[in-house]
N, C-alpha and C positions, 0 to 999 in steps of 0.2 A: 213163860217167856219173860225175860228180863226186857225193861225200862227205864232206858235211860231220859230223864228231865232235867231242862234247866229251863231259866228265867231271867230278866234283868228286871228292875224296879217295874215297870209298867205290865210285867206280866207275875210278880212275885204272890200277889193274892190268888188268883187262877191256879196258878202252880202249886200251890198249898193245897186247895181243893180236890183238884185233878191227882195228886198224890194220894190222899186221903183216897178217893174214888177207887184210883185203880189198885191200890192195897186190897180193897175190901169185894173185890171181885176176882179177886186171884194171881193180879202181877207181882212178882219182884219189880221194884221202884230203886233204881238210883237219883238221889238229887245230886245234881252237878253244879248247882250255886242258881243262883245269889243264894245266899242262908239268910240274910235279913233286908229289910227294906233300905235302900240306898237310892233317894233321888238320882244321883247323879254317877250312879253305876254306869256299864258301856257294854252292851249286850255281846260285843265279839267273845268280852272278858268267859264267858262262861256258853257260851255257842260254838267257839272255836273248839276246846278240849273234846264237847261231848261230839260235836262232826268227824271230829279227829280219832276216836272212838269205836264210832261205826264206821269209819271206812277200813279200820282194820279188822272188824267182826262182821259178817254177814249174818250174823245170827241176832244180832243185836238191831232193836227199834229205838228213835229216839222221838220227844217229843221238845219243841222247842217254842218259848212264847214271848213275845214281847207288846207293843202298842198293836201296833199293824200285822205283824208276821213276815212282813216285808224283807226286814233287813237283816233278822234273824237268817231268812231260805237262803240272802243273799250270800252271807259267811257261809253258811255252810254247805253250800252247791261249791265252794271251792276247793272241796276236800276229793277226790279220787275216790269215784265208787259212791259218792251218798248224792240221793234222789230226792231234796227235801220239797214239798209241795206245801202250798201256804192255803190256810180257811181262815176267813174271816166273814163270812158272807153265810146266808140263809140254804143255800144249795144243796143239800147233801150228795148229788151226781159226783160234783165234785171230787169228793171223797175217795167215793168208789171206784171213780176212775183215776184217780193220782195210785191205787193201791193195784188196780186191775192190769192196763194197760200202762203204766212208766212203773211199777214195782218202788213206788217210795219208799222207803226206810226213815225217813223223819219227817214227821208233821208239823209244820209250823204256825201257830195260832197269834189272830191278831188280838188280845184281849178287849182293847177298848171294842170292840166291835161283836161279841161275844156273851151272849149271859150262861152264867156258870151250867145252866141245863142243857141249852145249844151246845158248849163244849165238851160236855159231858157222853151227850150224845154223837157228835162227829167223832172224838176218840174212841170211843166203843166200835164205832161202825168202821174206822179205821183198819186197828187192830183186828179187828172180826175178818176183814175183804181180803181176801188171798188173790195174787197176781195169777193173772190167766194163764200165761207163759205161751200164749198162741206166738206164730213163727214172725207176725206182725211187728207183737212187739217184743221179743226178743234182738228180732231183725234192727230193729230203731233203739233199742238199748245199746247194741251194738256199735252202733255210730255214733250212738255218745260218749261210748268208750274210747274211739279212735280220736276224737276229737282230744282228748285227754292224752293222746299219746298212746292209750294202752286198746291193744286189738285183738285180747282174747276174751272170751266171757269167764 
């Protein structure tokens, strides 16, 4: 399964790691920027393209990281078809369920809130959780789609 990552300055360390990680457990890794440390980078810069990405591949996961995770999900919930769901928190249910019941295709990390083993482990279990596709939430997927304009699955 291919992986797409990006980063702005506040998540550029994590995203090095998290790289490194999921190489060595068997993903293809795309980096989609920042490539170098930039205080004063602007997380749409590089959130936008990889959102924009996955909403034209279904086949495609992305992972997205900034301070918070906040405003990374924010961009990119604006793309047609991407479900990004934000961790920054101890939870792992969390996880499981942005993957089970809403079918996310991008995970969004808050780094300052995060130690590299915490993140290491919510992406793995990410990755790992397959969407239930019970008629529930298909049914509720659905109406996110309409909302969007678009009323087919």
């Amino acid at each position: 399964m291919k992986i797409l990552i990006a980063s702005d300055h506040a998540g550029y360390e994590l995203k090095k790691e998290l790289i490194s990680y999921l190489t060595k457990i068997d993903y293809e890794v795309e980096d989609k920027g920042s490539f170098k440390y930039l205080q004063e980078d602007d997380y749409p810069d590089f959130v936008a393209p990889l959102a924009r990405e996955i909403s034209e591949n279904d086949d495609l996961k992305g992972i997205i990281i900034g301070g918070s995770g906040q405003g990374e999900a924010m961009v990119a919930n604006r793309f047609e078809g991407v479900r990004a769901a934000v961790y920054c928190a101890n939870n792992l249910d969390i996880i499981k369920l942005s993957r089970e019941h809403n079918n996310a295709n991008i995970l969004s990390l808050g780094a300052r809130f995060l130690s590299i083993r915490k993140a290491k482990k919510a992406v793995k279990l990410w990755l790992e959780t397959s969407f239930a596709g019970e008629e529930r939430h298909l049914r509720r997927l659905a109406k996110i789609k309409l909302l969007r304009g678009k009323a087919s699955l």
